[in-house]
C-alpha positions as CSV (number, residue, x, y, z in Angstrom):
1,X,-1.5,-29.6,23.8
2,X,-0.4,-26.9,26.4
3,X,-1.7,-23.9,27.5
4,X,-4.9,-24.7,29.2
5,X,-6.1,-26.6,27.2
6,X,-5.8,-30.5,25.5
7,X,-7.5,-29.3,22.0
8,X,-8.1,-26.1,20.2
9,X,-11.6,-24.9,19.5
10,X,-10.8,-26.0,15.4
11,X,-9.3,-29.4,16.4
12,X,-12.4,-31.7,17.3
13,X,-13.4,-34.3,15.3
14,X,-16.0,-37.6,15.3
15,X,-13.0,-39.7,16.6
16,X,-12.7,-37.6,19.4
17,X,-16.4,-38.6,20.3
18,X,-16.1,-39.9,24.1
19,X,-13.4,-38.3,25.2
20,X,-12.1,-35.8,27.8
21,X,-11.3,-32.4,26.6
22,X,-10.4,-29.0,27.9
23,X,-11.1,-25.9,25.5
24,X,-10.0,-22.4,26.5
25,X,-11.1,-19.3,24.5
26,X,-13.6,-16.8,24.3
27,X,-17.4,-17.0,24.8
28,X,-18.5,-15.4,21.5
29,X,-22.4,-16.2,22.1
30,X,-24.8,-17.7,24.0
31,X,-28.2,-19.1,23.1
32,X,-30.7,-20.1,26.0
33,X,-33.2,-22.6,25.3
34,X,-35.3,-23.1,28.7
35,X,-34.4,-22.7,32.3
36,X,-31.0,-25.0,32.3
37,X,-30.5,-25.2,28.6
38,X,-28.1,-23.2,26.5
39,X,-25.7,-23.3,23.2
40,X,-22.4,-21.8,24.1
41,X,-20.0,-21.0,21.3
42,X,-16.5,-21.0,22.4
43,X,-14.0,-19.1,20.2
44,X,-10.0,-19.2,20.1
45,X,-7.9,-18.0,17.9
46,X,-8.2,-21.6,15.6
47,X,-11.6,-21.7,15.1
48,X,-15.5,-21.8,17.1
49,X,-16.4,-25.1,19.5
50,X,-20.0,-25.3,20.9
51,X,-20.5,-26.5,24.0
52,X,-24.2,-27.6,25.6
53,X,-25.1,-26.6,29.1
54,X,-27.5,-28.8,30.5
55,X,-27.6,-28.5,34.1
56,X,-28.4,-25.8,36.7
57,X,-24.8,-25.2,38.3
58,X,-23.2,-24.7,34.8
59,X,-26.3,-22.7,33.7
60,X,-25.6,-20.3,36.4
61,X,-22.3,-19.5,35.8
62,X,-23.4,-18.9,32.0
63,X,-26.0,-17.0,32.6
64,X,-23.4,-14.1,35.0
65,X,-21.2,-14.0,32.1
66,X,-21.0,-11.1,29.4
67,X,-20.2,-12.4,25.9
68,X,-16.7,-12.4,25.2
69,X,-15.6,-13.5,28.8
70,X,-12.4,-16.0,28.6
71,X,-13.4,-19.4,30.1
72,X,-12.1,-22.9,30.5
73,X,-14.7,-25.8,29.5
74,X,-13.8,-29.2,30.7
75,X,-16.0,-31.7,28.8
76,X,-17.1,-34.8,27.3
77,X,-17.3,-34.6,23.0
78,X,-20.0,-36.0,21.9
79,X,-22.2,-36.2,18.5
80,X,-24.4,-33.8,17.3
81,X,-27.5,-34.5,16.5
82,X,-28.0,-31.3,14.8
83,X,-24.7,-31.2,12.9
84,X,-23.5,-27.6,11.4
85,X,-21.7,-28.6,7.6
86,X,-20.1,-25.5,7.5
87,X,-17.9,-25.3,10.1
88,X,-14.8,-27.8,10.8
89,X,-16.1,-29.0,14.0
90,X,-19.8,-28.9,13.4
91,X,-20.0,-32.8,13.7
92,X,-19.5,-32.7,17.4
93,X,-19.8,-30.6,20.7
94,X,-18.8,-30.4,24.0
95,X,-20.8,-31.3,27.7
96,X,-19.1,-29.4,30.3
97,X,-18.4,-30.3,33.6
98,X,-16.4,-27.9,34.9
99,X,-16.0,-24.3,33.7
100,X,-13.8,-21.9,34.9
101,X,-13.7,-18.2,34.7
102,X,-9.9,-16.9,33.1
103,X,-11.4,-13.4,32.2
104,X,-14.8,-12.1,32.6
105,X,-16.0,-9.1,30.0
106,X,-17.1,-6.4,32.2
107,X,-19.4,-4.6,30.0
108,X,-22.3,-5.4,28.9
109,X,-22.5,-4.1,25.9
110,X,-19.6,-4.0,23.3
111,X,-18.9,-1.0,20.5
112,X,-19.4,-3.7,18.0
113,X,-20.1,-7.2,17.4
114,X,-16.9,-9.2,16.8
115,X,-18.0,-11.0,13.8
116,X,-19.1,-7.9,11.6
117,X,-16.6,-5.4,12.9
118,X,-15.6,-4.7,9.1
119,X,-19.1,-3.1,9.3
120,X,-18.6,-0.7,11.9
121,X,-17.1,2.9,11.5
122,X,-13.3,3.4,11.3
123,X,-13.2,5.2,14.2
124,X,-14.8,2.6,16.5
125,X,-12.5,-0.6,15.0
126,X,-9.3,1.6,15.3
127,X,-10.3,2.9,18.8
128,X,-11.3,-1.1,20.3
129,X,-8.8,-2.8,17.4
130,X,-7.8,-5.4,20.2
131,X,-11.6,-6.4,19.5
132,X,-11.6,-5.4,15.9
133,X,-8.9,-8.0,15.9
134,X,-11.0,-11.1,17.6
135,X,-12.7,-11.0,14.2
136,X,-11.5,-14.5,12.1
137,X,-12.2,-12.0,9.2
138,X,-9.9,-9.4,10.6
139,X,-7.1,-12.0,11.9
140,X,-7.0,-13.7,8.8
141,X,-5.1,-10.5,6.9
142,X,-3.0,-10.5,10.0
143,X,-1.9,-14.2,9.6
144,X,-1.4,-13.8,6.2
145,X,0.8,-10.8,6.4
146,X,3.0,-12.9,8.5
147,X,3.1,-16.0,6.4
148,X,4.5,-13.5,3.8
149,X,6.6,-11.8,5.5
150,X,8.2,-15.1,6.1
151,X,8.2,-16.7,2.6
152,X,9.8,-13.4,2.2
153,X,12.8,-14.2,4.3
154,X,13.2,-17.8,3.4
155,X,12.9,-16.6,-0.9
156,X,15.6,-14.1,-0.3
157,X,17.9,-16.2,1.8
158,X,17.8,-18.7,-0.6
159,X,19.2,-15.9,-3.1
160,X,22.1,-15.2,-1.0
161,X,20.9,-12.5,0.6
162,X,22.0,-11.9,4.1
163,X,19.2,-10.4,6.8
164,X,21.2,-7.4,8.1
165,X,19.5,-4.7,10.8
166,X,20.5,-1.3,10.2
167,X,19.4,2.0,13.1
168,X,16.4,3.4,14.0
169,X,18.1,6.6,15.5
170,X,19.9,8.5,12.7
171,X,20.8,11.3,11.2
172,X,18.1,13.6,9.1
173,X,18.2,13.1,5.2
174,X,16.6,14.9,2.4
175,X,14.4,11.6,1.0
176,X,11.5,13.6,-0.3
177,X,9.2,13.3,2.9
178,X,8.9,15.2,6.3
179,X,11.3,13.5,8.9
180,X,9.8,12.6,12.2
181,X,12.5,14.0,14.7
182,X,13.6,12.9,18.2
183,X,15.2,15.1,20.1
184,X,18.6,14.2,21.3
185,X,18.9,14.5,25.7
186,X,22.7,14.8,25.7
187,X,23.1,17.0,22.9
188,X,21.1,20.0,23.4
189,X,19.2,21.5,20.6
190,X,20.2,18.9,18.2
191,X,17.8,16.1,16.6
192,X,18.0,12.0,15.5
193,X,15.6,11.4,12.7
194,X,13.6,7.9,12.2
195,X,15.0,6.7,9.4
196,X,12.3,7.4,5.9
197,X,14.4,4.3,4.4
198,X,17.9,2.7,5.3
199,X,18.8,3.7,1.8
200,X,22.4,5.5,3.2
201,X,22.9,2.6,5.7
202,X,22.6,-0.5,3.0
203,X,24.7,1.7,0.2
204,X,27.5,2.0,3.0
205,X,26.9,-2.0,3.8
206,X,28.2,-2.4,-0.4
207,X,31.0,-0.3,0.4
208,X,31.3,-2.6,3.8
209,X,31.8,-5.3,1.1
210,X,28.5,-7.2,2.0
211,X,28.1,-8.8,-1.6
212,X,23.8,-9.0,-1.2
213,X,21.9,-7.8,2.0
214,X,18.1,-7.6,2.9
215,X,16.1,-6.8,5.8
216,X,12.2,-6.1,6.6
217,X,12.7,-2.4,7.4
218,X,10.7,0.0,8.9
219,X,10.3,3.4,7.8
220,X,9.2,6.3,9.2
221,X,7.8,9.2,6.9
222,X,5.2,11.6,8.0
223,X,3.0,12.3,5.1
224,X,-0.6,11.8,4.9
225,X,-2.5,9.1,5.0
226,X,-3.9,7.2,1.2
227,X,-5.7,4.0,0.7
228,X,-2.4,2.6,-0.4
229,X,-0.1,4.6,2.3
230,X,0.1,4.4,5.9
231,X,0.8,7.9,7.9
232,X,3.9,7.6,9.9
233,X,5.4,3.7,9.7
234,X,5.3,1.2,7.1
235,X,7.5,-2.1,6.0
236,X,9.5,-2.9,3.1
237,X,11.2,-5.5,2.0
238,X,14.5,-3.6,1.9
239,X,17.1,-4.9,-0.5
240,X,20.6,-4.0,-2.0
241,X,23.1,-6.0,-4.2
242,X,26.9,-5.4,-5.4
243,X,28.2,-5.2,-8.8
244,X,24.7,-5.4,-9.8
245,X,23.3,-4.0,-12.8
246,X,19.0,-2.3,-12.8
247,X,18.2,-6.2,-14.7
248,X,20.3,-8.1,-12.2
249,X,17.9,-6.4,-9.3
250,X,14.9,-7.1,-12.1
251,X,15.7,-11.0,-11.8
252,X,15.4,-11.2,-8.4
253,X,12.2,-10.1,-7.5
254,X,10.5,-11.5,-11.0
255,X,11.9,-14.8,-9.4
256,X,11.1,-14.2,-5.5
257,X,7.1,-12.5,-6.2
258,X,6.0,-14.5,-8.6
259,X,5.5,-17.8,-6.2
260,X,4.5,-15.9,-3.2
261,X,2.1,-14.4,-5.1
262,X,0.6,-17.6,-6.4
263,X,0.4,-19.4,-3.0
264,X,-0.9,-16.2,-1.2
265,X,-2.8,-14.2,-3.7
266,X,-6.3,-13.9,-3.5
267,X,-6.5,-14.3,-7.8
268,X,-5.2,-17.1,-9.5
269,X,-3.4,-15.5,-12.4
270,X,-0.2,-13.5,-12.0
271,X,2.1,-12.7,-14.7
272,X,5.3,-14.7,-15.3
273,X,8.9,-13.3,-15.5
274,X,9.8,-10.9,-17.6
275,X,7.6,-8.6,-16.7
276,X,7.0,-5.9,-18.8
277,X,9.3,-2.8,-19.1
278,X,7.7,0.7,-20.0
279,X,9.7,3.6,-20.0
280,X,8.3,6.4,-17.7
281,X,7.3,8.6,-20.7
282,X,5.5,6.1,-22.5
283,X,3.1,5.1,-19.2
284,X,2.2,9.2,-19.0
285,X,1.3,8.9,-22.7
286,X,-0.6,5.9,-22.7
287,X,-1.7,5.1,-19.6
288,X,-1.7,8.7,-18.0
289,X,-0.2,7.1,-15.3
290,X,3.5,6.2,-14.0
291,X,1.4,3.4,-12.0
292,X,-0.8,1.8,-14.6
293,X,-3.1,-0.8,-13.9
294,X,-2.5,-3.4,-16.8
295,X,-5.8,-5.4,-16.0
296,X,-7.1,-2.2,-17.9
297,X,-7.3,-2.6,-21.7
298,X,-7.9,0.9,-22.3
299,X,-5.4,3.7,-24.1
300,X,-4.9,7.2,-23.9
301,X,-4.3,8.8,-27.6
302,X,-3.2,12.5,-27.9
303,X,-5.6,14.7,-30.0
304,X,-4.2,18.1,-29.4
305,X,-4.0,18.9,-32.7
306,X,-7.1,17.0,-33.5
307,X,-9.1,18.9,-31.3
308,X,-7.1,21.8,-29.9
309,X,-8.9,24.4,-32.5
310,X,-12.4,23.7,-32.5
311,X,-13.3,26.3,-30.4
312,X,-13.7,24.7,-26.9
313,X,-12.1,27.7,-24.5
314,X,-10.4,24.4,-22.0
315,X,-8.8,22.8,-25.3
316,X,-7.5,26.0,-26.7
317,X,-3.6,26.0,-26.3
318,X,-3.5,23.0,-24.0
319,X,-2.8,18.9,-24.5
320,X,-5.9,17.2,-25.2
321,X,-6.4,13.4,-24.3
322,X,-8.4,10.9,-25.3
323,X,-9.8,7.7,-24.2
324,X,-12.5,5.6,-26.5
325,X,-14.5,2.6,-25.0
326,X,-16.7,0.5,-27.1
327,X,-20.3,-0.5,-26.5
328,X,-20.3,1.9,-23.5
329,X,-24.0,3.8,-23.5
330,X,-24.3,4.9,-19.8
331,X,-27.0,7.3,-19.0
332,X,-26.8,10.9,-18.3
333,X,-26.6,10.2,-14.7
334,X,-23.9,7.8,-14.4
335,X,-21.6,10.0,-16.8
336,X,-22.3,13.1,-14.6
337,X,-21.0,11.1,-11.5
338,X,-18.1,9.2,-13.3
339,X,-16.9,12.6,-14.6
340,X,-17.5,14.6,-10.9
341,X,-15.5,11.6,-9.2
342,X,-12.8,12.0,-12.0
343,X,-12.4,16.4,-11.3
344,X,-12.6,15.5,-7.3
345,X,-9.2,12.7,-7.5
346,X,-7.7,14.6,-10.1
347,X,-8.8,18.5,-9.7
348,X,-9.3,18.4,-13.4
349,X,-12.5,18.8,-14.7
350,X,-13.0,15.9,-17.9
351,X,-15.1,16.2,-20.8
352,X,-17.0,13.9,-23.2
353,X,-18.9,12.9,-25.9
354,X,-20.0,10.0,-27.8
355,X,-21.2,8.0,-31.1
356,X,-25.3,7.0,-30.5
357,X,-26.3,3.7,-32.3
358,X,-26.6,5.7,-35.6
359,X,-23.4,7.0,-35.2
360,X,-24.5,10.5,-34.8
361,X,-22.3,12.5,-32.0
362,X,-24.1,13.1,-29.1
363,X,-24.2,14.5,-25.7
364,X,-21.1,16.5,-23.6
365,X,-19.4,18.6,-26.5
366,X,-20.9,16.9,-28.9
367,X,-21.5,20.2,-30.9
368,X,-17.8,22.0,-30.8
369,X,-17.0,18.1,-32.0
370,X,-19.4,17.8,-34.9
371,X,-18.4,20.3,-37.5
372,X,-14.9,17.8,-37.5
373,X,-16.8,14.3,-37.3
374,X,-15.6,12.5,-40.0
375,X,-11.6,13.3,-39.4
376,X,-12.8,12.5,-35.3
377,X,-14.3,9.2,-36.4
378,X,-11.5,8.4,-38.6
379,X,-8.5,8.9,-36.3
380,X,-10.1,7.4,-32.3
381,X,-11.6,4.3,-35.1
382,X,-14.9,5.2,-33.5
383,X,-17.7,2.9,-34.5
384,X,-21.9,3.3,-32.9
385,X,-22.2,3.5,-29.0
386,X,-18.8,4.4,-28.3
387,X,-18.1,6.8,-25.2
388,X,-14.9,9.3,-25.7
389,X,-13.4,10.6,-22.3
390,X,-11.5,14.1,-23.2
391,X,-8.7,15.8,-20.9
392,X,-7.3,18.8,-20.8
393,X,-4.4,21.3,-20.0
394,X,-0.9,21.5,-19.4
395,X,0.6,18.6,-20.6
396,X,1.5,16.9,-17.0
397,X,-2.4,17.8,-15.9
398,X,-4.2,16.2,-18.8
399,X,-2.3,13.3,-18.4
400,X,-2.4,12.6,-14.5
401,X,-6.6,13.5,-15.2
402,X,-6.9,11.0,-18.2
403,X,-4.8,8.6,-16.2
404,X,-7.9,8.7,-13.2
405,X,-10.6,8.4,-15.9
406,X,-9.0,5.4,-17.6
407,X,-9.0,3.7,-13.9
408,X,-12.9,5.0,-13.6
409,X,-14.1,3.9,-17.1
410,X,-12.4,0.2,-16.7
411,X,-13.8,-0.3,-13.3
412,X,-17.2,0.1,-14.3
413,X,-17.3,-0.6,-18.2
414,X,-17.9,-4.2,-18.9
415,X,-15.2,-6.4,-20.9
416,X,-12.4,-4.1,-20.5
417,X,-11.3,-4.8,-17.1
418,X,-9.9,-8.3,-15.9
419,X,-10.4,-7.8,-12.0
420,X,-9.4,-11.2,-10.9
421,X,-5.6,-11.3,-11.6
422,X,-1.9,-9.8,-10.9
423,X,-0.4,-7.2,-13.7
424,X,2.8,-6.9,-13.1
425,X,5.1,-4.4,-14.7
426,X,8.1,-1.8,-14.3
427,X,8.3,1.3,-15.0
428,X,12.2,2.7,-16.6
429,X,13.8,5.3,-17.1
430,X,12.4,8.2,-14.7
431,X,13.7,11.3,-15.3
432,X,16.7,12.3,-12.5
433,X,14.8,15.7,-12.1
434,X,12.0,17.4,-11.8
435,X,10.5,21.4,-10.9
436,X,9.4,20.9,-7.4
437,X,5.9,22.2,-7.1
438,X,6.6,24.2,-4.0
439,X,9.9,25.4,-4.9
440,X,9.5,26.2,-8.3
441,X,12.8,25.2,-8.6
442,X,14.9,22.0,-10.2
443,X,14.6,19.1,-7.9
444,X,15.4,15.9,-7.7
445,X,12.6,13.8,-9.1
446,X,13.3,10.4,-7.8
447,X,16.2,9.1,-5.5
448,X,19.1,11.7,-5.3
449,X,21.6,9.0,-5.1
450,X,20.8,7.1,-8.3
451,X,22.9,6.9,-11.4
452,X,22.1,9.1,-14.2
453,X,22.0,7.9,-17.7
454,X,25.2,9.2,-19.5
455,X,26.9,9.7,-16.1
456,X,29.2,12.1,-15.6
457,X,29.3,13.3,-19.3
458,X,25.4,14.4,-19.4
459,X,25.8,15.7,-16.2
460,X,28.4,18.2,-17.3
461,X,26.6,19.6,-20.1
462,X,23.8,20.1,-18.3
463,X,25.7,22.2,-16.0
464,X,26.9,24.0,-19.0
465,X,23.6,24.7,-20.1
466,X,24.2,22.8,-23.2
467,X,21.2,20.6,-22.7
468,X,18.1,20.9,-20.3
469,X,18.8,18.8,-17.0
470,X,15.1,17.8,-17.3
471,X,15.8,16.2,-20.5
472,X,18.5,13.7,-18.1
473,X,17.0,10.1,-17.2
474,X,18.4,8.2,-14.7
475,X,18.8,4.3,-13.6
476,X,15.5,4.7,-11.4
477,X,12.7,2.0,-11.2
478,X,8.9,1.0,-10.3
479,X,7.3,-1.8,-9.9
480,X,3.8,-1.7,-10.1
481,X,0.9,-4.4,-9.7
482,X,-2.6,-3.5,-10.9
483,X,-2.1,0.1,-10.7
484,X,-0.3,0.1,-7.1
485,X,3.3,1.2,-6.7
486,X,5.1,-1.8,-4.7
487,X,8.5,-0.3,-5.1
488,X,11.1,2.0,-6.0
489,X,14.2,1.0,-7.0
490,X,17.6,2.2,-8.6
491,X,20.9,1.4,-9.5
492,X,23.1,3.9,-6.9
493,X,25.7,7.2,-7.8
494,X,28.7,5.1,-5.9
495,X,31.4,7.8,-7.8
496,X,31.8,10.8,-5.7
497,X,32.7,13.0,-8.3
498,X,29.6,12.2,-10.2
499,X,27.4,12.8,-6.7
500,X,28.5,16.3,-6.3
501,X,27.6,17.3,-9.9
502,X,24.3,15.6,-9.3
503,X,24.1,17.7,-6.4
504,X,25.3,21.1,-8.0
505,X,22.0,21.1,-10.3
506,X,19.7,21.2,-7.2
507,X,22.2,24.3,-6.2
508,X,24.3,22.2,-3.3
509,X,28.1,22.0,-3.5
510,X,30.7,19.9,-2.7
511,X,30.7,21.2,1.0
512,X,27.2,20.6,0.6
513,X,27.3,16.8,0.0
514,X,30.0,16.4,2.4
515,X,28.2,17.7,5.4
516,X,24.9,16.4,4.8
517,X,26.0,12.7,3.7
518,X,29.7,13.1,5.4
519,X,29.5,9.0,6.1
520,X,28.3,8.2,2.1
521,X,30.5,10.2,0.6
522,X,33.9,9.3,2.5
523,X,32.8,5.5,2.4
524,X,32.9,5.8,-1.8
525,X,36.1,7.8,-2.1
526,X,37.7,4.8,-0.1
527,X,36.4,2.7,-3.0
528,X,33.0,1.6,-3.7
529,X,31.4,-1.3,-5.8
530,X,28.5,-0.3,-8.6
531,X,25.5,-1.6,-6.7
532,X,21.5,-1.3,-7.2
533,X,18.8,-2.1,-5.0
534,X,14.8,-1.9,-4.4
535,X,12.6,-2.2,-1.4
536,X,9.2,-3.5,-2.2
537,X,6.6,-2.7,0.1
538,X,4.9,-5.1,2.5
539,X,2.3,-3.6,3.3
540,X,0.9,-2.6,0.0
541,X,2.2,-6.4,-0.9
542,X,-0.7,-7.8,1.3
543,X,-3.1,-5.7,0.6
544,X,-2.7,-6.6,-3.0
545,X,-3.0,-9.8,-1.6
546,X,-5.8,-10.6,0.2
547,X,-7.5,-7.8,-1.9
548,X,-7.8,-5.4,0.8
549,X,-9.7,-1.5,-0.1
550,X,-7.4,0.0,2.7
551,X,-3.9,-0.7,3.4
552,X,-5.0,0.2,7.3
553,X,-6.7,-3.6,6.9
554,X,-3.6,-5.5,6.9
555,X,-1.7,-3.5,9.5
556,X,-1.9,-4.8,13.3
557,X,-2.5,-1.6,14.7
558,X,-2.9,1.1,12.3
559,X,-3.0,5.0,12.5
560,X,-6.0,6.9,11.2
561,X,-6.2,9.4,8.1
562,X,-4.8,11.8,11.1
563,X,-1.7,10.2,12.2
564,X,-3.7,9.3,15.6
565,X,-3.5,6.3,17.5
566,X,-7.3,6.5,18.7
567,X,-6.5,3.4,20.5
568,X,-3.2,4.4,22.7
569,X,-3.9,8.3,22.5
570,X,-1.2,9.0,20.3
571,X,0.3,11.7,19.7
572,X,-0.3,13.3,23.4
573,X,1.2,15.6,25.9
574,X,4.1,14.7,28.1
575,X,5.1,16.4,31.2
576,X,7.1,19.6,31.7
577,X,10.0,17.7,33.5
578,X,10.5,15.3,29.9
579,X,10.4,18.5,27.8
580,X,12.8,20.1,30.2
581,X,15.4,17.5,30.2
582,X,15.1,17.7,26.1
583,X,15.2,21.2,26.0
584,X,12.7,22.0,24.1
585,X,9.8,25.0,25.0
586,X,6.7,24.2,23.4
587,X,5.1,27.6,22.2
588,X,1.8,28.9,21.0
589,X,1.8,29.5,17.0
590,X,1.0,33.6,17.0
591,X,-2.3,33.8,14.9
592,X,-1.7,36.1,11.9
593,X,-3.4,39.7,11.8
């Protein structure tokens, strides 16, 4: 063993009784029993050693040090006569004879103990995360995230995919998020962007003719912060594959997750290749979701008509949504709360009744519900004691609100939730476009350089107005484990003619396409292969993993809900001489009168 040390603190064992050691690490607590007596427990990044002062001289250099000071023990092991079971070296311990100071802890008290930082407030762990960081807990996400990250690389080598780096500093692209922008000091007044994804770069590496490339990319978006999302960078396991087809890509990663997520995964049961394949409108119908958690045996059912004219003002003239659970007789209190949390995530207020052990309908609506009982009963198969969870609104609303109740009701209605297990599935068919919320105008919904289904032909009839370009699907994918989106995927527009009447529905040209993707668009009218691709992410990957709340727990050093560093005060202020050599003036936004 090198570095200052023979043996780790997880490496003793009984055979090493007798011998001469030297530990290095950090003194994670002290126990003093008597004048020259005192438990040390020494701490590296392999595991915990104690070590037994027993004499005055090593006492006193104990005794001046704050916990977490980095020392050097040089010792005897011996047999304890106390022996600790749960811990790999709790057979034995060490009797200095020499211990050396390599970095004392100046402070005496610290914002948190190590070993229950996960306890502490957000704040304080991202602020100190070097310390946050000391905690096994804590470290353990960290390891595993790179163990994956490597199985990732070996899996996808072993496919024939080649590990190919593509820039940091490009060129701004409409991707659907805010770019983060970097001025450029020899080009006054113009900007690089920090690439959202390398989606132009590996499209132009098929055109390159690099048959199958991958890389662990980093992207840079700045959107704000979920449990699931990281403001400002996050990794993907960025792929892309020539004269592939959207099942080609499908075999891949059914063949490359599947084992990682058996030797990594926190639950024991995954599912096996194929994985399922629901069309995009059929998970909004039936799941209220286009990220359904399949551990969830629950179903949405539509009773607009059922229940759109029995004078409830929210149902009248709106899509009305349903969701029945068996057996479920929650009080008052705890149907109050589920149904407040479900109007907070959605900004839909839900509604409810339900069948009492008689059978009688009870409670929420329960009277606008009860002069059409029977045909009620007959079409949600309601039987005593079950709960009904009612939506409502335009259709898009009541879905994306029954889609959050389903989530609530499985988490916290026995039998109809399998927590302990990976549900795997993708999600087909997306539709190529969408009325941006903002804009109020037709977007893209998705990727704007996937394929559309029907190519080139539904394309021009849409822009003939002979059909509605909403109607238009296109080649996109998800894939989606227990109600987390891992990926987006799709097989790519590599025609140019077919990009620009993409383009022409969202009102840009040919000029348009030419000047803002001048390097795409020359690349495929030199010749391009059909190609599709995905880009899983890794982050969301681990945190799926090792069953994580927040995505923030298996980053090193993550950003708060802010986009702030806390840690390196980041963003901050830099000096008038860097903003002069960038040109840039940094003004005061006017306040409005």
């Amino acid at each position: 063993m090198t570095q200052n040390r023979t043996h780790t603190c997880n490496e003793l064992r009984m055979e090493h009784v007798g011998e001469k050691v030297k530990l290095s690490g950090w003194m994670e607590n002290v126990r003093e029993v008597g004048q020259n007596f005192a438990f040390v427990i020494l701490r590296d990044f392999y595991g915990t050693t104690q070590v037994v002062v027993e004499d005055a001289a090593t006492m006193e250099i104990i005794h001046g040090l704050n916990k977490e000071s980095v020392i050097s023990v040089e010792g005897t092991v011996r047999e304890r006569s106390s022996k600790n079971k749960n811990l790999p070296t709790g057979d034995i311990e060490v009797v200095p004879e020499k211990i050396e100071v390599l970095g004392r802890c100046r402070y005496n008290e610290l914002p948190f103990q190590i070993n229950r930082s996960t306890e502490a407030d957000e704040s304080a762990r991202l602020k100190y995360r070097y310390l946050d960081l000391r905690n096994p807990a804590v470290k353990k996400n960290i390891i595993l995230r790179c163990n994956v990250v490597a199985a990732l690389r070996a899996a996808m080598a072993e496919h024939g995919f080649l590990e190919i780096t593509t820039p940091i500093l490009t060129a701004s692209s409409p991707e659907g998020a805010r770019d983060y922008l970097v001025p450029a000091r020899k080009h006054p007044g113009k900007f690089y962007a920090l690439p959202q994804a390398p989606q132009q770069f590996k499209q132009l590496l098929m055109t390159s003719g690099f048959d199958r490339y991958f890389q662990i990319a980093p992207c840079f978006r700045d959107e704000d912060a979920r449990g699931d999302r990281s403001p400002g960078e996050f990794y993907q396991l960025d792929m892309e594959m020539s004269f592939a087809t959207q099942e080609d890509v499908f075999a891949v990663l059914e063949d490359v997750l599947p084992p990682i997520f058996a030797k990594f995964g926190t639950y024991n049961v995954a599912s096996s290749a194929p994985f399922k394949r629901i069309p995009f409108t059929e998970a909004m119908e039936t799941y209220g979701s286009d990220k359904p958690d399949l551990r969830i045996d629950l179903k949405v059912q539509d009773v607009s008509e059922l229940l759109g004219g029995i004078g409830f003002g929210p149902f009248e003239g709106n899509t009305v949504k349903a969701i029945v659970v068996s057996g479920f007789a929650a009080p008052r209190k705890q149907i109050d709360k589920l149904c407040a949390d479900v109007e907070v995530q959605a900004g839909q207020k839900p509604y409810w009744f339900r069948l009492d052990d008689k059978g009688e309908v009870v409670g929420g609506i329960a009277k606008f519900v009860q002069p059409v009982k029977e045909k009620v009963v007959e079409a949600l198969g309601l039987t005593p004691n079950c709960f009904v969870g009612l939506t409502a609104g335009k259709k898009g609303a009541a879905q994306k609100t029954a889609g959050v109740l389903r989530n609530k009701l499985g988490a916290m209605c026995p039998g109809h939730m399998d927590k302990e297990r990976y549900e795997f599935c993708w999600i087909v068919d997306f539709p190529m476009y969408e009325i941006g919320e903002e804009s109020g105008e037709l977007e893209f919904c998705h990727n704007p350089f996937s394929m559309p289904n029907g190519g080139a032909e539904v394309l021009d009839k849409a822009i003939a107005g002979e059909i509605d370009p909403l109607t238009i699907t296109a080649f996109q994918y998800d894939l989606v484990c227990n109600g987390v989106e891992l990926s987006s995927g799709a097989v790519r527009n590599h025609d140019p003619e077919i990009m620009v009447k993409a383009f022409h529905l969202v009102r840009l040209g040919e000029d348009d396409v030419k000047s803002k993707f001048p390097a795409m668009y020359n690349a495929f009218c030199y010749g391009a292969p059909p190609h599709a691709g995905i880009a899983p992410g890794v982050d969301r990957m681990v945190m799926l993993l090792c069953g994580a709340e927040t995505i923030r727990e298996v980053i090193p050093f993550p950003m708060n809900k802010n986009a702030q560093d806390v840690m390196m005060g980041a963003p901050g202020e830099v000096t008038q001489k860097q903003l002069d050599e960038l040109h840039i003036a940094v003004t005061e936004k006017e306040e409005e009168a």
